[in-house]
Structures are given as C-alpha cells and as structure tokens.
C-alpha positions in Angstrom: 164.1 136.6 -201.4 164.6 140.2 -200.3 166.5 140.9 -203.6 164.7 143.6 -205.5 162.2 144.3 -203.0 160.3 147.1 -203.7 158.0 148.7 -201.5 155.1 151.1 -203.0 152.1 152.5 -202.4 148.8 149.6 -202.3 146.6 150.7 -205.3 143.4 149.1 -206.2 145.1 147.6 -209.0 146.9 145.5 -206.6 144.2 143.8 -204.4 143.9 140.6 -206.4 146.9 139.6 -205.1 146.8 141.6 -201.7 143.7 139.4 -201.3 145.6 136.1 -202.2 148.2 137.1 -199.4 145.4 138.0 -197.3 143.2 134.7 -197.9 146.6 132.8 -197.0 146.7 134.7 -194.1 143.0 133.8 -193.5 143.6 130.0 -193.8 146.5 129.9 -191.5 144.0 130.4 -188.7 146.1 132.7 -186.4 145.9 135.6 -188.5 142.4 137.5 -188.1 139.0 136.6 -187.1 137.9 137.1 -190.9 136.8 133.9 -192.2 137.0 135.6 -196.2 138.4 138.6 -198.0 136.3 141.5 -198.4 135.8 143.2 -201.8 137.9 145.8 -202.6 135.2 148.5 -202.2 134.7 147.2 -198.4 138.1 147.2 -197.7 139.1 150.2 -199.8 136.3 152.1 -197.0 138.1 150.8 -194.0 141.5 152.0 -194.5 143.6 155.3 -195.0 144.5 155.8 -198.3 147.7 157.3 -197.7 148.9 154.7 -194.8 148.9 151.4 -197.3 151.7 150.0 -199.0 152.2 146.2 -200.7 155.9 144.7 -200.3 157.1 143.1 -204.6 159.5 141.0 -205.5 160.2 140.6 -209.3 156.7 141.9 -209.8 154.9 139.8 -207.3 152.9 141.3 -204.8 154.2 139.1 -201.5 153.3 141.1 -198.7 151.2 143.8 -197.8 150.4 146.8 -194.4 148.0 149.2 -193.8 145.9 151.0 -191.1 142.5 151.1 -190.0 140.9 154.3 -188.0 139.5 152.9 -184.5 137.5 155.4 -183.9 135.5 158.7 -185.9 135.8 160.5 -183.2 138.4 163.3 -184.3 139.6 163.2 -180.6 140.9 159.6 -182.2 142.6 161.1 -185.5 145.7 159.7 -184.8 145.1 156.3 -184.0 145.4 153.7 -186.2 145.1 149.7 -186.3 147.9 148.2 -188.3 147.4 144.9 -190.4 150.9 143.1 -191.7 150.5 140.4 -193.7 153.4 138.2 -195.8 153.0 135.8 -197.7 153.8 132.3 -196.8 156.3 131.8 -198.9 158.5 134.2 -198.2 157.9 134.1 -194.5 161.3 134.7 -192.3 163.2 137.0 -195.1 162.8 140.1 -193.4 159.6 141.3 -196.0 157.5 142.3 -192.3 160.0 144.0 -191.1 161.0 146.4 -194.0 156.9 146.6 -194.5 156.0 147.9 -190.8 159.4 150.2 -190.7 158.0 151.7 -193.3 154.1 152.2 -192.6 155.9 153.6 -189.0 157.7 156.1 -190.9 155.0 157.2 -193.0 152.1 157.2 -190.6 153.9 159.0 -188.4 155.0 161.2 -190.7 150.7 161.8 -190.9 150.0 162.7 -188.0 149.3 159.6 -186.6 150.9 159.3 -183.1 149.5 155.6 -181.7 149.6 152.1 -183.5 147.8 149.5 -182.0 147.5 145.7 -183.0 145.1 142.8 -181.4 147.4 139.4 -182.0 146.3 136.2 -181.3 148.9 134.9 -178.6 149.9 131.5 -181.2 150.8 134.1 -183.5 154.9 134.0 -182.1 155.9 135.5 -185.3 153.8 138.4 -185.5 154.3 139.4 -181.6 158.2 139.6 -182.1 158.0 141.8 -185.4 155.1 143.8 -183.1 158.2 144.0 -180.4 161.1 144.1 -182.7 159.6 147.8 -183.3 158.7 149.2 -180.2 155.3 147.6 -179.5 154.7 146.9 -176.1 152.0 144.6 -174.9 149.1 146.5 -173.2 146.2 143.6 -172.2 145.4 140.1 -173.2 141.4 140.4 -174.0 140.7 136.9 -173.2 138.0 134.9 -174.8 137.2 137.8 -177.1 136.2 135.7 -180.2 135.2 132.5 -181.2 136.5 131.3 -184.7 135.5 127.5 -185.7 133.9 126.8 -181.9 137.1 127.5 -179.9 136.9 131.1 -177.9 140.1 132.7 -179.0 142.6 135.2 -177.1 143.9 138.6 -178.3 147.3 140.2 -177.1 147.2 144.1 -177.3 149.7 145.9 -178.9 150.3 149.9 -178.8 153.8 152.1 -180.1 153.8 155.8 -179.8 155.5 158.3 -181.9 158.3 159.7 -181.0 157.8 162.7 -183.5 154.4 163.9 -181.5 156.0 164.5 -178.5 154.0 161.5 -176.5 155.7 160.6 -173.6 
C-alpha cells in the first residue's frame, strides 16, 4: 500500500477526509479523548500551519500528522504536541512511520526542538512508532481522563532535536 505514497502539505481542502481518518481514529477508542471531530476552523486554530502534512495513496488521503503549541508562553516556542493518525486500512504498511520522519524533519527544521505525545498505554502500536523514533517515555499520568465511565491512563512521550543543540 506504500506504492505511490505521497506525502504533502495538509491544506484545508483536505480535512474532509483528514476528519474521516480522524473520526476512525476516534471510534477505535484508544486514540484521543475527543469523542467527535472538530470543524475545520477549530482545528485549523489549534495547529501550526507549517508543521501539518496528510500521507495519499492514488489520491486518497489515508493518513495524516501535525503539531499543536502546548503553551503561548514564547519561553514554550519550540514545543510542540504531535498527533499521527492512519487510517485503519492501511494500518502496519509503514504510512506512520514515513508521516512522523517527516513532521521530525520539518519541525525541527522550525525551530521546534521538543515533541511530546500523551498515549494511552493499550495503544501498543502508537508507543513503538513513538519509540521507533527516539521518543522516550517520561510519566504515566494515571487516571487522567475518563472516556465512556472508565478513568483512562496516559503514557508521556518527549524527543529532542538534535539540530538545537539539547543535550
């Protein structure tokens, strides 16, 4: 399925079917405490522009990254939440991977010198793509959330840039 993959650039024209990925995402219950997609306008506000990018094969939007600021505080500039989703169909062909390699390159490449990710711990597939690229697990925040009656748990995640001279 990884056969003419094309990675670009999210646009608005895109999020009908960024939110279908999303909403699939959504159902799977280990995925984000969102219980519905936002309207464009809503998400379009909560995420930098230039650190977004939607994963197509012949045509087809099937997966989708981007970061969220955690903080307005300019002392936060370069920190950044990341959100990877894939659709369920094309799950285990590599689409995550080549979609966070790239939103690393590029946000670092924008000044942006710490990631961070909150995963739910049943989420095995989204921890090892987290790990596979040099997240490491910084806290468990445990009973953070409840989503349909059951408190939920949320494994940190954090990478640092190389290119910023963190150590």
């Amino acid at each position: 399925m990884c056969n003419g993959l094309r990675i670009t650039e999210m646009v608005s024209g895109d999020w009908e079917e960024v939110k279908s990925v999303f909403l699939e995402g959504i159902a799977s219950g280990n995925a984000t405490f969102q219980t519905d997609a936002p309207s464009w306008e809503n998400w379009d506000q909560g995420h930098l522009v230039d650190c977004r990018f939607v994963a197509r094969t012949e045509g087809k939007v099937v997966g989708w990254t981007a970061v969220s600021p955690i903080s307005s505080r300019c002392v936060y500039s370069g920190v950044a939440e990341v959100s990877v989703y894939v659709s369920k169909h094309v799950k285990g062909t590599g689409i995550g991977s080549k979609l966070l390699n790239n939103l690393i390159n590029v946000s670092e490449h924008k000044g942006i010198w710490t990631l961070q990710s909150g995963v739910f711990p049943e989420n095995i597939s989204s921890l090892k793509l987290h790990h596979k690229f040099g997240f490491r697990e910084v806290g468990l925040r445990e009973n953070i959330g409840k989503m349909n009656g059951v408190w939920r748990d949320v494994v940190l995640l954090e990478r640092r840039s190389k290119l910023v001279g963190i150590d």
